[in-house]
C-alpha positions as CSV (number, residue, x, y, z in Angstrom):
1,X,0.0,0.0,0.0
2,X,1.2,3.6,-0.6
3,X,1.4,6.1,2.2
4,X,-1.7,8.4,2.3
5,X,0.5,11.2,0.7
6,X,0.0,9.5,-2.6
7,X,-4.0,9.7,-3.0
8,X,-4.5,10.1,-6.4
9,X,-6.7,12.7,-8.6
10,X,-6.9,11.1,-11.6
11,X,-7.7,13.2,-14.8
12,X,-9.8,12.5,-17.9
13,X,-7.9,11.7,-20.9
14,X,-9.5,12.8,-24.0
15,X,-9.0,11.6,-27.9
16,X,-8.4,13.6,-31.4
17,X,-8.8,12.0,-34.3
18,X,-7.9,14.4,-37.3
19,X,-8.0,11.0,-39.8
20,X,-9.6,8.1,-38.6
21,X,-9.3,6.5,-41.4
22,X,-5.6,6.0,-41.2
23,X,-6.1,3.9,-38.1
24,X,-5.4,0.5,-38.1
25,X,-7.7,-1.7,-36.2
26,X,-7.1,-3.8,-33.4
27,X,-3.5,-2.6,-32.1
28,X,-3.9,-1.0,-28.6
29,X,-2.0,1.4,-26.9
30,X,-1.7,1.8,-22.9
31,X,-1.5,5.2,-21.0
32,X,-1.4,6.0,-17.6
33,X,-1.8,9.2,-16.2
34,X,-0.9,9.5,-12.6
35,X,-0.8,12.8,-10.2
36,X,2.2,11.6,-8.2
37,X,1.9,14.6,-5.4
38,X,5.4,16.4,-4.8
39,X,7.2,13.2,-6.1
40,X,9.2,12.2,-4.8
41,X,9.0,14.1,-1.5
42,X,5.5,14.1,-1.0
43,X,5.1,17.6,0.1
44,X,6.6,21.2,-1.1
45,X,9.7,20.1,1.8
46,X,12.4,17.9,0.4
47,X,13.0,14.7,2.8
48,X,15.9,12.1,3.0
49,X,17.6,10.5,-0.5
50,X,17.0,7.7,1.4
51,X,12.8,8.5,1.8
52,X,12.7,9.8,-2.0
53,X,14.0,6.4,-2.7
54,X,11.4,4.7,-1.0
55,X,8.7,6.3,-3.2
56,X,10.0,6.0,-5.7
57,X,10.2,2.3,-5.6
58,X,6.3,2.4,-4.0
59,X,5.5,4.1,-7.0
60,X,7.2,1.7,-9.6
61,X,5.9,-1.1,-7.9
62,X,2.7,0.6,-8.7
63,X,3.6,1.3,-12.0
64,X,5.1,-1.8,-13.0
65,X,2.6,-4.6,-13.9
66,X,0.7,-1.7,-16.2
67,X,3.4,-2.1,-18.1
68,X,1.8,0.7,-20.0
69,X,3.3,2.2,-23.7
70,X,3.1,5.8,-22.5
71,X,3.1,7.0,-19.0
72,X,2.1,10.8,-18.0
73,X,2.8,12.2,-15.1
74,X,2.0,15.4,-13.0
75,X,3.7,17.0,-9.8
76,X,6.8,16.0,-10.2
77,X,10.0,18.0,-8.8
78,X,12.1,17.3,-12.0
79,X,13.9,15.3,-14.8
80,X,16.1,13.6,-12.5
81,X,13.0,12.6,-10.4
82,X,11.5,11.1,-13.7
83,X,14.4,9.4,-14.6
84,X,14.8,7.8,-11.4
85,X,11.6,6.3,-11.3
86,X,12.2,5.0,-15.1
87,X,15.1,3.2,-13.9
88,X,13.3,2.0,-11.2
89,X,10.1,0.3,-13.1
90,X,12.6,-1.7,-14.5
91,X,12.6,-4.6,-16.5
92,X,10.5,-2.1,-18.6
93,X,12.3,0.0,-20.6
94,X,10.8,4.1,-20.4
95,X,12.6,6.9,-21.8
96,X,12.1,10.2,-20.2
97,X,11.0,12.0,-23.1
98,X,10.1,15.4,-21.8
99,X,10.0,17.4,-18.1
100,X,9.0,20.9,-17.9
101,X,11.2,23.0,-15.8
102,X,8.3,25.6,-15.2
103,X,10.2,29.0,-12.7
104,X,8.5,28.8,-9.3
105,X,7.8,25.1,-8.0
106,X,8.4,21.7,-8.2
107,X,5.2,20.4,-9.4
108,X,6.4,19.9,-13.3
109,X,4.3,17.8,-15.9
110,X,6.2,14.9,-17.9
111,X,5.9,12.7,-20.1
112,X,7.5,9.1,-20.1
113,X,7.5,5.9,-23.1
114,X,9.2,2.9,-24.3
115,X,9.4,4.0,-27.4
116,X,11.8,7.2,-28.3
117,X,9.8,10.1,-28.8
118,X,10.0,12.1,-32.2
119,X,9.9,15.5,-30.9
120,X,8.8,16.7,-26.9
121,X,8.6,20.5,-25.4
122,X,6.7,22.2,-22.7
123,X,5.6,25.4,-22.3
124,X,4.0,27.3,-19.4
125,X,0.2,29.0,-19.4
126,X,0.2,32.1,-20.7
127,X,-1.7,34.9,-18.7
128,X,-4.5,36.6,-20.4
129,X,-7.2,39.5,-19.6
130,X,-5.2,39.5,-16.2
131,X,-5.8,35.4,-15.7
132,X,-2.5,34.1,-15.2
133,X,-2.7,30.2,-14.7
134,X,0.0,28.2,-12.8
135,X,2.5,25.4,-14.5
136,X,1.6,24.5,-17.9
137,X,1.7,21.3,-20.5
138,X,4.3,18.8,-21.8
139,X,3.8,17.2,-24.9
140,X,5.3,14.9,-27.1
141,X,5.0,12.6,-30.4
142,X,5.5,9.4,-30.9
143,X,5.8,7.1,-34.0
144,X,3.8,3.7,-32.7
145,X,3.8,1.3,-35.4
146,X,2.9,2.4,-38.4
147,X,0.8,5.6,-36.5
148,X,1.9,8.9,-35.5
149,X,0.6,9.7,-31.8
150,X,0.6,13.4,-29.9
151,X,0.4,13.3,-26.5
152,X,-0.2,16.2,-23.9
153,X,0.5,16.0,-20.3
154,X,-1.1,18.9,-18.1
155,X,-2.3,20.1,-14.8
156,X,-4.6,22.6,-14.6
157,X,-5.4,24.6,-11.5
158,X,-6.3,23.1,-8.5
159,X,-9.4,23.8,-6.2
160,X,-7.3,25.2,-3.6
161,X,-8.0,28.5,-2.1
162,X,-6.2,29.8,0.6
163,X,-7.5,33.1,1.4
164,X,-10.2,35.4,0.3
165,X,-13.7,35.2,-0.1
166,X,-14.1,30.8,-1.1
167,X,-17.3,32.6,-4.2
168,X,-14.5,34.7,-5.7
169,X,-11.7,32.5,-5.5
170,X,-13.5,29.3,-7.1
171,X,-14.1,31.4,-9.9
172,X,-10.7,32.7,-10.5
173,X,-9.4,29.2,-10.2
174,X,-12.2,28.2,-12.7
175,X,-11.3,31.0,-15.1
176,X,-8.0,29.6,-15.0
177,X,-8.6,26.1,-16.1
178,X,-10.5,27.2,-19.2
179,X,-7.9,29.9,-20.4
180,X,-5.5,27.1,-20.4
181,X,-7.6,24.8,-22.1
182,X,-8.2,27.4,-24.9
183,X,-4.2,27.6,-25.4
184,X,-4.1,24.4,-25.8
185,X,-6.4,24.0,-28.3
186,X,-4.4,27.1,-30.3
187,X,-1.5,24.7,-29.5
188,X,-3.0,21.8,-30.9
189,X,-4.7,24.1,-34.2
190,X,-1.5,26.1,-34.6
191,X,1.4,23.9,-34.3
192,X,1.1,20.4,-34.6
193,X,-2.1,20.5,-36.8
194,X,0.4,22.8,-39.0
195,X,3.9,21.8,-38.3
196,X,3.4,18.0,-37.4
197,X,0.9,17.7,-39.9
198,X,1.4,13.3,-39.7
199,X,0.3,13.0,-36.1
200,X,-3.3,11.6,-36.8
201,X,-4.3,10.8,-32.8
202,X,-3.9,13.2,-30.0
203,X,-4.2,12.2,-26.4
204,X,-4.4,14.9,-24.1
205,X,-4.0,13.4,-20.2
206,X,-3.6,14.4,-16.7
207,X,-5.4,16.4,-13.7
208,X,-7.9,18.5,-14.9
209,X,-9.2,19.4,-11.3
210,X,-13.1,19.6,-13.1
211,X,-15.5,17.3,-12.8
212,X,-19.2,17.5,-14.5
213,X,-21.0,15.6,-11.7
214,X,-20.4,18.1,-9.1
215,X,-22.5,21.0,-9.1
216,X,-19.7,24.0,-8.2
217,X,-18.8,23.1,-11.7
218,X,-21.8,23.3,-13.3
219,X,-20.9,26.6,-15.3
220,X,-17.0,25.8,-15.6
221,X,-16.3,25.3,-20.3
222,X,-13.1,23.5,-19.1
223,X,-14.5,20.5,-20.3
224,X,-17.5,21.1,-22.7
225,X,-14.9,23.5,-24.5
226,X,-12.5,20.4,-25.2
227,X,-14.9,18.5,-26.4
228,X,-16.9,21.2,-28.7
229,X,-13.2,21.3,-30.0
230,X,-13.8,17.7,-31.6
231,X,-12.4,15.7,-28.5
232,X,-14.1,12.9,-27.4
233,X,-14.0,11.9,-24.1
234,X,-12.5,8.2,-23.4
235,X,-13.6,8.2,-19.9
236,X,-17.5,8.7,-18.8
237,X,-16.6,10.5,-15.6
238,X,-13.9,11.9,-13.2
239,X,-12.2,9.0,-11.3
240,X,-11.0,9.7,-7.8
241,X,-8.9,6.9,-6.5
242,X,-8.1,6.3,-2.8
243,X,-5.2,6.2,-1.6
244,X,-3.0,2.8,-2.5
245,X,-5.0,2.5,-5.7
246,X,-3.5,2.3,-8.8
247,X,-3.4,5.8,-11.4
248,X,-5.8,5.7,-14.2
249,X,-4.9,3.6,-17.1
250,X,-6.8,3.8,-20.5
251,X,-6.4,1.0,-23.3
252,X,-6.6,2.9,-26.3
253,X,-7.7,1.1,-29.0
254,X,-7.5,2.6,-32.8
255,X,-11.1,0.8,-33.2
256,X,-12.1,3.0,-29.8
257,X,-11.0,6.2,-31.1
258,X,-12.4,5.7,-34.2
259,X,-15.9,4.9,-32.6
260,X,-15.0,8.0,-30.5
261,X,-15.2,10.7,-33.6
């Protein structure tokens, strides 16, 4: 069992099509997404190699009999972090292929797979109208087979309000999901729609911190914008896992996500 410091908030991951039919059918491709909390300290204050060792081992162990393709990952302190915890889901074989190095914390967003990625970058929120959202997204492409796969890694703003009036604050925190998720759609329209114009599925991953079940979200377009975007959602509602669960895992089938669009 994991310590209670690794609860998981597990994210919705969403599928993008741009040409179903160059999907094969049949072939399936694994990815995890896992909010890993601080890893591997478990809170903003560093602890003892010896302590980050021990998660990160809990957290392989974890990891290990997913034995997922693609693994994306969320509050994380940095690349060395990631690459320790690749070594240490061995006998699989995961590359690091991107870590953002975003100024002002520790809780980056990466991207792991067994396969070399193509290309991978990250890039920080951008404020706008005075809406400044925290972190950012990592993404990177991958050639699986005979398909060309772009994957985004993120972690939108939490629910976490520590001052103020709790009305006001939920909706800043709100507005600051769904500016990112617009930049990401420009991200996804403007560059790899353009530049990377052979990536035919895009998985975009991670803690969205939304949910559509619960009524304080009942106005939030975090969601409902991604998927008036041509998303479609692969997962029917917000998991929340307990803690010693495992993270999400979706097997993404080309025959799903051609059903999906």
């Amino acid at each position: 069992m994991l310590s209670r410091t690794f609860s998981l908030v597990i994210g919705l991951i969403y599928a993008f099509v741009s040409d179903a039919s160059s999907l094969g059918d049949g072939a399936v491709i694994r990815i995890t997404t896992w909010n890993l909390e601080w890893f591997p300290n478990g809170s903003p204050k560093r602890i003892p190699a010896e302590e980050q060792a021990k998660r990160i081992a809990a957290a392989a162990d974890v990891l290990r009999p997913l034995n997922s393709d693609i693994l994306l990952l969320q509050e994380v302190q940095d690349y060395d972090a990631c690459a320790r915890l690749a070594e240490a889901i061995r006998p699989h074989t995961y590359q690091v292929a991107i870590c953002s190095a975003f100024k002002g914390g520790e809780q980056q967003v990466a991207i792991l797979g067994k396969e070399p990625a193509q290309a991978a970058w990250a890039e920080p929120w951008k404020s706008m109208e005075g809406v400044d959202p925290p972190r950012g997204f990592a993404f990177a492409w991958f050639k699986i087979g005979n398909e060309n796969i772009g994957v985004y890694s993120l972690h939108l703003k939490s629910n976490l309000i520590m001052r103020g009036n709790n009305e006001v604050e939920t909706a800043k925190n709100i507005r600051k999901r769904e500016v990112a998720t617009q930049q990401l759609l420009n991200h996804l329209r403007d560059t790899i729609a353009t530049a990377i114009s052979s990536i035919t599925t895009v998985i975009v991953g991670g803690d969205f911190n939304t949910n559509k079940d619960q009524p304080m979200f009942a106005s939030e377009k975090t969601l409902s914008t991604l998927t008036d975007a041509g998303l479609s959602q692969l997962h029917g509602r917000l998991a929340i896992a307990k803690a010693g669960d495992t993270p999400g895992q979706s097997r993404v089938s080309r025959r799903d996500l051609r059903l999906l669009v």
